[in-house]
Every structure is written in structure tokens, then in C-alpha cells.
N, C-alpha and C positions, 0 to 999 in steps of 0.2 A: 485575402489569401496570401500566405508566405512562399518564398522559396526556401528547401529543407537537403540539407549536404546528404549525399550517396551515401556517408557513410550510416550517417543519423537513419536514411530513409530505409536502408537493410536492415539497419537494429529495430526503424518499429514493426514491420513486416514481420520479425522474426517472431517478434511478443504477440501476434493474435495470429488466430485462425485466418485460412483462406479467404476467407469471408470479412476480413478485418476487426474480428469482434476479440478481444481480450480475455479470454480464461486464466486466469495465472495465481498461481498457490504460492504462500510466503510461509518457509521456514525458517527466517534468522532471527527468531527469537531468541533473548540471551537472559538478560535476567528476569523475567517471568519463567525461561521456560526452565530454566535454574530452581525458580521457588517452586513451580508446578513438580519438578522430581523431587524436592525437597520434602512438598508434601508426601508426594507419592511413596517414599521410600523414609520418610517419618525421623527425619534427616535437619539438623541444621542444614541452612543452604551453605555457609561456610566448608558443610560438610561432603556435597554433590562435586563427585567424582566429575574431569572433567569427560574421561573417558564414557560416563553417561549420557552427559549432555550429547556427544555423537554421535555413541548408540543409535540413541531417540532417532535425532534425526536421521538418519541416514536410513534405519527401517521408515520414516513418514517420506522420505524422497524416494524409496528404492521401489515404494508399493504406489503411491500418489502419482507421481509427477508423470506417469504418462498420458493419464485425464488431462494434463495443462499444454495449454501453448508456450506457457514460462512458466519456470521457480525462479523465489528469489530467495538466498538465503546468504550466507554471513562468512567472512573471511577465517573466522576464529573456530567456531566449531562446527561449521555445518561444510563451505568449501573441500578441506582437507581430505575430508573420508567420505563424501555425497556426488563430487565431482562424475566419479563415472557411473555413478547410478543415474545421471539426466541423459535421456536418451536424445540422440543426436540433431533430433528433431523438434525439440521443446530447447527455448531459450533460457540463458545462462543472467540472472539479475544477482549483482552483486549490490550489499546492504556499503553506505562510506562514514555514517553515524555511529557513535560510542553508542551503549545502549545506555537507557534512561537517560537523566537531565542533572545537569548544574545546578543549585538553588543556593549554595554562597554565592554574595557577595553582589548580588542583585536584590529588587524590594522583595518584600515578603511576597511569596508562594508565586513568586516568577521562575522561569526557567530556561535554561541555555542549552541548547546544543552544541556539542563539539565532534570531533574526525577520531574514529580507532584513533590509537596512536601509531604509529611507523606505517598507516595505510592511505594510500594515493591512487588518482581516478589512472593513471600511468600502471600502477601495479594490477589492480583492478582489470587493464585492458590486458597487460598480460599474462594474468591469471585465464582470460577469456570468455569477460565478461561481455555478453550484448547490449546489455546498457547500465546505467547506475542507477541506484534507488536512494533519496535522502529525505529521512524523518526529521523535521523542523516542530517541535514545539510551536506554538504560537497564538500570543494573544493581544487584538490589536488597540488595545487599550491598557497593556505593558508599557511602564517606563520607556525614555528613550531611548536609556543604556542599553536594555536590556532589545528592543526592538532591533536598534543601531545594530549589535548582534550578532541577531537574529536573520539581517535584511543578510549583511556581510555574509553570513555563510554559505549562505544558500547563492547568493552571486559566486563566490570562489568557486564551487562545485559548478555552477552551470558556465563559468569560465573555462575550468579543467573538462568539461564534457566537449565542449566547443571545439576546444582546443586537440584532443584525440579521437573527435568525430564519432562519442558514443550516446544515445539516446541519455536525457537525464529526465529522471521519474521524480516528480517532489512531493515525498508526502508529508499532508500538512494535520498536526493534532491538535484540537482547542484543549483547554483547562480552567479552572474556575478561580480567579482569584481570589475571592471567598466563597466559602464555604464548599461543596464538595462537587464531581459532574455527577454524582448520585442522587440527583434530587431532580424535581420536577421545577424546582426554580432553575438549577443549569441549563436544563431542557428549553426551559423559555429563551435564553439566550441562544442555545446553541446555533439558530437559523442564521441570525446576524450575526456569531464568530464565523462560522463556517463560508458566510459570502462576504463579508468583509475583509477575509485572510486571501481568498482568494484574489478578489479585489486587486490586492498588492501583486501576487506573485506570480499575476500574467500579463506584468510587464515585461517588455524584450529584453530588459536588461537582466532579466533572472535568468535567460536563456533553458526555459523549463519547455520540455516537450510535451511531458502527462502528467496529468496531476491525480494524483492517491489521494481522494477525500473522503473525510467519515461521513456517515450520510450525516444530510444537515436538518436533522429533526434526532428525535427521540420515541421510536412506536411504543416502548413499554410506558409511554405516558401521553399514549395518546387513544382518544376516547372510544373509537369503534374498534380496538384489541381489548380492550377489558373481558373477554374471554378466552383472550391468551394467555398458553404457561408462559411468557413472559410477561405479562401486563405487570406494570409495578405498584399498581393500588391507586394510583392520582391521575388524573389528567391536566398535562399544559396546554393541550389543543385537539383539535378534529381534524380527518383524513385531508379535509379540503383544505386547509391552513398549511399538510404537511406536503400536502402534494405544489402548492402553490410555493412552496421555500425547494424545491424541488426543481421547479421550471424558472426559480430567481436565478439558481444556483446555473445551472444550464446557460441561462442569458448573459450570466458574468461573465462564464469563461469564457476567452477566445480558444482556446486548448479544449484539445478531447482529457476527457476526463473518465476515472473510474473508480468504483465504490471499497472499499477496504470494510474488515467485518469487525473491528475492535476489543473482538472479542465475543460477541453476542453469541448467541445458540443459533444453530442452523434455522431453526424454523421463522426465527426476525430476520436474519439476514438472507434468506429467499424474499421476505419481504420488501428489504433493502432492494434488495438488486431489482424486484419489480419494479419496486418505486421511481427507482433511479433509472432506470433504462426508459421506463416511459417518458422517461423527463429528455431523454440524450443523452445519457452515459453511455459509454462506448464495451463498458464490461465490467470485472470484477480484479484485483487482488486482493486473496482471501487465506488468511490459514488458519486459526484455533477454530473459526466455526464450522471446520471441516473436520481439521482431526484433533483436538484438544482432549477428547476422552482417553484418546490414545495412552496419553500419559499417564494415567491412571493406576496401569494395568501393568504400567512397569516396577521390576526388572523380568517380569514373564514374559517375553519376549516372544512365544508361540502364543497369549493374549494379544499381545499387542498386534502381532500379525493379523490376529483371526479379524479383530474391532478393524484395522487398517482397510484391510479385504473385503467385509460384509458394509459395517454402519457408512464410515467413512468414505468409502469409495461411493457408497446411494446418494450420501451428503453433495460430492463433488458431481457425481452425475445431475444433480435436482440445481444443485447452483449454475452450471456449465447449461440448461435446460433452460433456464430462467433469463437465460444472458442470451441466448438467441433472437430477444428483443433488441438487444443493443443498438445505438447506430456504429453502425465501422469507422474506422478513425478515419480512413480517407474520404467519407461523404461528410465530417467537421467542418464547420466553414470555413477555421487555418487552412484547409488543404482545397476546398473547392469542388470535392467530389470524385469520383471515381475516374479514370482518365487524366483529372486535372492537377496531379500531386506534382508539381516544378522542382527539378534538381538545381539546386545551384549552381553556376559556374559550367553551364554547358556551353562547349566550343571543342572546338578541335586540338586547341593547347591548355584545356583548364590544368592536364595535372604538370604544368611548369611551374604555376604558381598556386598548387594544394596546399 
């Protein structure tokens, strides 16, 4: 069990439910959600307005986000014009990652992370954010350059979180160094990137609060969904294989942890979230497989409403339903259980030396 600063301990309070369990919706998609209008509107992406791209979001924040106990979304287009649509009781996560990845100048099909440009965990707090969220590419059988990094970023952030007492969320994405994660050969690995990454990045030196993982299996290849709309046609394993990389994944962390949807269809990632919560997950952050259709249906914006309103909002109540499982972050064994969560620095003159 750690001790955890007042100010860290209000920001994670603020990201879940009474109850301590995590609900929380991510809109700072940037360039997916760029290609996704691009489709939509039949559009080079060159060509997506950016005034689009905030549309989008600001109707998926303005109808969404009061199902959540947080959003997280993005300094660039979702901040600016979504801001006062989170009502004042759902938390403020701000994205501190470029969107996508580096692939110069590292080995072949490696990938780097780096920071928006001109954006810092300082502006961030002043913006009035409850905590930060950072997506780390990662694969731990990457060059060393490219690890080397990897490791580095992800310290600097959880140095800057430390240092302005804001909750830091790390999320971590595997990738295939050959061939594609669309296969059921990816699948087989994914158990072991997924606990191996963690592995590393619940060291105290990452100074990471929660960790944002993909679940560490693959259901559409695995053998007792073969009569699911999403089964992919193969199988790399059975329920009990996935549910055992489930309860590995649980054992690694010393950190509460929680599932992120990568994109999947609502009805795998209910699955996920069972999965995972039987295992110790603490919750969810979730967003295309809540409202991805949405985009669809743009620039008709009385569609996008209606899909927001009816599908979308079932989606979020069926996930928000599912996570009722959860364990709450304060009964994680970092904290020791309910009652037992230790503020740092208690005395009668801690804030001389805050």
C-alpha cells in the first residue's frame, strides 16, 4: 500500500462513481476521427473541415457525457467547444500525446510517441483538467532506441503529473512488428505484450496512477464466440486461456487498472468489460464502441442526434451496467481498501513544504 498526495487523491475520486468504479467516455480522437468524417462525408481527409471535426464531437459530449463519471478528450478539437457541455459533475481528462505514431527513423514498423506541440501538463492543469491521460505505443521486444523512448516519455509525464499534483492515466497500445494485429497470429501474442508492457510501467518511477489497457486477449479469435457477429473466422484460444491472461494481467499490476474498447463493436467489448472486471478491473474507458456510428450519419446532425439519444446512450447504459462488477479503486491493493487510502504529507504544517 502507498501513500497518494490530496491533490492526486481528489482527481481519482473525481473519475469514478461513489462507489469507486470508473465509467468514463473518450472523445479525443484525432486522426481516426478525421478519416471516420472523411469517410462519412466522401471527402479526402486533407479535405475535413476542422470545424467538423468539432461539430462531431461536441454533439457526442453534449448528449454522452452525462452517463460518465469522466470524458476524456483532446486540447485541439474537442476542448475548445465541448468544455461547457461536461456537466460539472463528471470529470475533465485531458489527452498530452500527438495523435498517431513516429515510424522514421526507428527499426522497421516501430513506433514513437511524442507531446501535441506547444502543449504541457501546466497548461493542461490550467485548462482544468482532473487528470492527464497518455497513449504510449509499445512493444517490449522494440529496439533499445526506440524502448529508450518510449520508457523516457512516459517518465517526463508522470514527472509533470507529480510535480502539479494531477492524477496521470497511462495508456498502453501493443503493435505487431510483423505482419498485422489483424490476425489470429497477433492474437497469440497479444496476452504476453499486454502483461509484459505492463510489467515495466508499474514501476514507481513511471509515477502512473491507472492504467488504460487493451484487453489482453482477442474474443473475435477465440473459440466459444464462433457464433458471434464478431468472431473473425479462426481461433488462437479458448475462454479459459482468456480468462487466465485476464487474472495474469490483474496479478501484474500493482495499479487499479481499466479496459479501453480499441475500437471493437459494443457487443465484444460488454464482453471485455465482463471479462476484465471478473478479473479486477476497476472499470472502463470507452469511446468508438459507444458512439462510432454516430459519425456516420454526419453532416445530418438531427441523425446524429437521434443515433446519440436512442443506440448510443443503450450502448453506454449496457457498458456503465457491466462495470458495476468492478473492483473500486480504493479496495486495489496500492490503496488497501476502503478507509485505508493514506494522504501523503499529513501533519499540521504539510502545506509549508507542498
Amino acid at each position: 500500500m502507498n501513500d497518494i498526495s490530496s491533490g492526486k487523491l481528489r482527481g481519482i475520486m473525481k473519475l469514478a462513481d461513489t462507489n469507486g468504479r470508473f465509467k468514463m467516455m473518450a472523445i479525443d480522437q484525432r486522426g481516426s476521427m478525421v478519416q471516420a468524417l472523411a469517410d462519412a462525408l466522401n471527402k479526402d481527409k486533407a479535405d475535413v473541415q476542422y470545424e467538423d471535426v468539432a461539430a462531431i464531437k461536441t454533439l457526442i459530449t453534449r448528449i454522452l457525457t452525462p452517463n460518465a463519471t469522466a470524458v476524456l478528450t483532446d486540447p485541439i478539437y474537442g476542448h475548445p467547444y465541448s468544455i461547457t457541455e461536461i456537466p460539472r459533475d463528471v470529470a475533465l481528462l485531458l489527452a498530452y500525446e500527438e495523435s498517431g505514431y513516429v515510424s522514421e527513423g526507428v527499426a522497421e514498423n516501430e513506433r514513437l510517441s511524442n507531446p501535441i506541440t506547444n502543449w504541457t501538463i501546466e497548461k493542461a492543469q490550467r485548462a482544468g483538467a482532473d487528470a492527464i491521460k497518455l497513449l504510449a505505443y509499445y512493444h517490449p521486444d522494440a529496439s533499445p532506441e526506440t524502448l529508450e523512448h518510449q520508457q523516457a516519455f512516459v517518465r517526463h509525464v508522470g514527472d509533470e503529473c507529480e510535480k502539479h499534483d494531477l492524477p496521470f492515466l497511462l495508456e498502453l497500445v501493443s503493435y505487431a512488428l510483423e505482419g498485422t494485429t489483424k490476425s489470429a497470429a497477433f492474437a497469440k501474442q497479444k496476452p504476453d505484450l499486454v502483461i509484459r508492457s505492463v510489467a515495466e510501467f508499474i514501476d514507481p518511477s513511471y509515477k502512473v496512477d491507472i492504467l488504460k489497457l487493451e484487453f489482453p486477449a482477442d474474443l473475435k479469435y477465440t473459440a466459444e464466440y464462433q457464433n458471434a457477429s464478431f468472431y473473425a473466422g479462426e481461433s488462437a484460444y479458448e475462454l479459459a486461456e482468456v480468462k487466465e491472461a485476464c487474472q495474469k494481467l490483474d496479478e501484474t499490476s500493482t495499479l487499479p487498472w481499466v479496459i479501453l474498447s480499441a475500437g471493437v463493436d459494443i457487443e465484444e467489448f460488454i464482453e471485455n468489460v465482463n471479462l476484465a472486471t471478473d478479473a479486477g478491473a476497476s472499470g472502463f474507458l470507452c469511446g468508438r464502441a459507444i458512439w462510432k456510428e454516430a459519425v456516420n450519419y454526419y453532416p445530418d446532425t438531427d441523425a446524429v442526434k437521434k443515433f446519440l439519444e436512442s443506440e448510443a446512450t443503450t450502448n453506454f447504459k449496457n457498458a456503465n451496467a457491466a462495470a458495476e462488477n468492478a473492483l473500486p479503486w480504493f479496495e486495489h491493493r496500492q490503496f488497501g481498501g476502503p478507509g485505508n487510502v493514506k494522504i501523503a504529507k499529513q501533519s499540521a504544517t504539510w502545506y509549508q513544504d507542498y
